[in-house]
C-alpha positions in Angstrom: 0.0 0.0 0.0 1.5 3.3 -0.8 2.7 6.1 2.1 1.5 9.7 1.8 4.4 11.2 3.4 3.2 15.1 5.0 5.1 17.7 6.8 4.0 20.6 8.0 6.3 23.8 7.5 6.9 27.3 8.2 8.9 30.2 6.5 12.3 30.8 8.4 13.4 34.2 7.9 16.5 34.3 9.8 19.4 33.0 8.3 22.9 31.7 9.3 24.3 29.5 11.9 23.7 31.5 14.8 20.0 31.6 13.8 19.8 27.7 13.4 21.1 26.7 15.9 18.6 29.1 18.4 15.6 27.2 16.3 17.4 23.8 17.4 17.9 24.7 20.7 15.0 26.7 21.8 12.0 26.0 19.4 13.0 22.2 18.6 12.6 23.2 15.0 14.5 22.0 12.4 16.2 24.4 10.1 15.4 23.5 5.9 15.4 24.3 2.5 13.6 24.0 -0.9 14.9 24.2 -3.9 15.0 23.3 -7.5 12.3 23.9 -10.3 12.0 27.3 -11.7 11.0 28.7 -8.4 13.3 30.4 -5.8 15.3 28.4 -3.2 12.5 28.7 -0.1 14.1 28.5 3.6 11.7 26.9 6.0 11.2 24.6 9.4 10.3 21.8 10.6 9.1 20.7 14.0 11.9 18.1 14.6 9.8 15.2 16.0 7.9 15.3 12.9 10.9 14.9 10.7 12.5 12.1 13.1 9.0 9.9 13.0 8.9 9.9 9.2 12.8 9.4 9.0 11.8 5.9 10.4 10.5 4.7 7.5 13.6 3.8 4.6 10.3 4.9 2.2 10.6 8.1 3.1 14.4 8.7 1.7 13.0 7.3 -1.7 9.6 8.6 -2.2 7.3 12.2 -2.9 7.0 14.1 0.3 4.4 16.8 0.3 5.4 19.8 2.4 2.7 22.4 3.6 3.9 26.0 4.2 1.3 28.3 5.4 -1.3 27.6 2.2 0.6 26.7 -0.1 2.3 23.4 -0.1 5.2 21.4 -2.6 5.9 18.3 -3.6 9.2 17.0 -2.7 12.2 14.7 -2.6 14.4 14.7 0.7 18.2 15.0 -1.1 20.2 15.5 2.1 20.2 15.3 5.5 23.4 16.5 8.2 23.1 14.7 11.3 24.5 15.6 14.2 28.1 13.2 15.4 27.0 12.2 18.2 23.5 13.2 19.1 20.2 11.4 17.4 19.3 15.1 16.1 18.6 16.5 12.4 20.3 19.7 12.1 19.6 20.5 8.7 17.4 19.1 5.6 17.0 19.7 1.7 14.7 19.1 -0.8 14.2 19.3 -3.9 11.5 20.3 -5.9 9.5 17.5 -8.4 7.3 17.5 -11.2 5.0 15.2 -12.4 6.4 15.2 -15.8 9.9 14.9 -15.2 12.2 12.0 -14.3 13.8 12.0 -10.8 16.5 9.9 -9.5 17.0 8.5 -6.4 18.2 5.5 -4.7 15.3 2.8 -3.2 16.0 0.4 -1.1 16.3 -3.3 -1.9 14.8 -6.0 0.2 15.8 -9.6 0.1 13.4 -12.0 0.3 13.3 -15.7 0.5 17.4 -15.7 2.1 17.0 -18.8 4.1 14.8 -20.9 2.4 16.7 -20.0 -1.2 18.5 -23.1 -2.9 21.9 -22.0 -2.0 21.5 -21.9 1.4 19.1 -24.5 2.5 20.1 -27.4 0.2 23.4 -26.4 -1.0 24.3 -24.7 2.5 26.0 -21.7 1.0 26.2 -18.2 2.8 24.7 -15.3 1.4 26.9 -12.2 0.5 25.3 -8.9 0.1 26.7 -6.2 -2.4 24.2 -3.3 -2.7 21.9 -2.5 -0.2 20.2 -0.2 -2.4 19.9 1.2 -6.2 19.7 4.2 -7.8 17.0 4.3 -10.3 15.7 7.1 -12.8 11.5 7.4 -13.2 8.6 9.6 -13.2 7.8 10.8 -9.5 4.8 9.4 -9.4 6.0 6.0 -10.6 8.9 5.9 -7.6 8.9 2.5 -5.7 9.0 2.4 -2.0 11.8 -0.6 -2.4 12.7 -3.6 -5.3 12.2 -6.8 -4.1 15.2 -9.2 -5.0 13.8 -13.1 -4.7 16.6 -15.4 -3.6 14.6 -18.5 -3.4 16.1 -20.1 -6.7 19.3 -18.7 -6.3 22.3 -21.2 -6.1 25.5 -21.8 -4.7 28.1 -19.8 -6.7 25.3 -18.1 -8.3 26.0 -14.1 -8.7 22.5 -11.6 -9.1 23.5 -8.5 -10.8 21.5 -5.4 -11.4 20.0 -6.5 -14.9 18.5 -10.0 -13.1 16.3 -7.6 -11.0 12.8 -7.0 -11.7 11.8 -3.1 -11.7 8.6 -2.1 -12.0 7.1 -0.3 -14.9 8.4 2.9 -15.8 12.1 2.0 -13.4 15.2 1.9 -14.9 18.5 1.6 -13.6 21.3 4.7 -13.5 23.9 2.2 -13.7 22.5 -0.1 -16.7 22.1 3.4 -18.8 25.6 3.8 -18.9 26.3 0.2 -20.9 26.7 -3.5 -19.9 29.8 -2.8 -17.8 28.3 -1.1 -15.1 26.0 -4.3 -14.5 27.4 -5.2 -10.6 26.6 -7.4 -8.7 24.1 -7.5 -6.7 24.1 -10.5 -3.9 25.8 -13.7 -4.2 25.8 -16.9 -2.8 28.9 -18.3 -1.7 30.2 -21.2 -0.1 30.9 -20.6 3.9 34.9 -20.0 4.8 36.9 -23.2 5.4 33.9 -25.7 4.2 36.5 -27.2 1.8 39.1 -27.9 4.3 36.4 -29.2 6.6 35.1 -31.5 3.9 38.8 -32.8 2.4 39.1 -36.6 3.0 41.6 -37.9 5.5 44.8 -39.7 4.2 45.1 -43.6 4.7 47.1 -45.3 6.7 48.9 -46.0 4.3 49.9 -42.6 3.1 50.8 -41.0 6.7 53.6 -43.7 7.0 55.1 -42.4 4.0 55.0 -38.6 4.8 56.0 -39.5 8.6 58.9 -41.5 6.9 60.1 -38.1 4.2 
């Protein structure tokens, strides 16, 4: 089922570090901007805890946020976030401007599904080696997916999924793949566990450790 992802916004009219950091401290506001289009870069705030719920969804890195300032209200991607070192707080957000007719791109999360119960693993008790955690991917805003499933269950030991074995959904194409064959990686592999060949070699006969004990 798709999100709608909302945040409410006001202006900010002061400017600068010194002013950001009062709306962090004392209003527990979050200091942003909005850019992009053929409109004017728009400097606005956010009432943190509203940013830090929908932060807890991955969808909401990869999907259309609509932002409401005063009456009027845009429709978004978040582009950056700066995070404080050591603290769990937002200092600062961006966002960029979309249009229905325009392609976007962004990077969606993948999800693996099907891991332990995939032919690699449960039969051929393999180990399962991730490469990407997500994609970038180029598509109309209204077509962006919340993630791309990746289905291991017929995946095999020694068996490599790269980016062109994926299934995207209508209207999704990959960054990487536009730029030619080369640039297919590798998505998740299945591999054999370390040492399971030395655990499995066959022990020497009798025979043959009383000739190396006799070299």
């Amino acid at each position: 089922m798709a999100i709608d992802f909302v945040l409410n916004a006001t202006l900010r009219e002061d400017a600068g570090k010194g002013a950001s950091r009062r709306l962090r401290r004392l209003e527990n506001q979050t200091p942003a901007i909005v850019y992009g289009g053929k409109k004017k870069p728009v400097n606005i705030q956010i009432p943190h805890k509203d940013l830090i719920k929908q932060l807890e969804n991955e969808a909401f890195y990869a999907h259309v946020v609509t932002i409401n300032i005063g009456d009027k209200s845009e429709s978004v991607l978040l582009k950056d976030l700066q995070r404080h070192p050591a603290k769990p707080i937002i200092m600062h957000a961006d966002f960029l401007r979309v249009s229905k007719t325009k392609k976007v791109t962004v990077k969606a999360p993948l999800h693996f599904i099907n891991e332990d119960t995939s032919v690699g693993v449960k039969v051929q008790g393999g180990k399962i080696s991730h490469n990407m955690a997500e994609l970038e991917i180029s598509c109309l805003a209204a077509n962006l997916p919340e993630f791309i499933e990746v289905d291991l269950a017929d995946v095999e030991l020694g068996q490599i999924v790269h980016i062109s074995d994926l299934k995207l959904p209508k209207g999704v194409t990959s960054v990487a793949l536009a730029l030619g064959a080369d640039h297919d990686g590798a998505v998740v592999s299945i591999q054999k566990p370390k040492g399971a060949d030395e655990d499995h070699e066959p022990a020497a006969s009798e025979g043959e450790g009383e000739e190396a004990a006799a070299e």
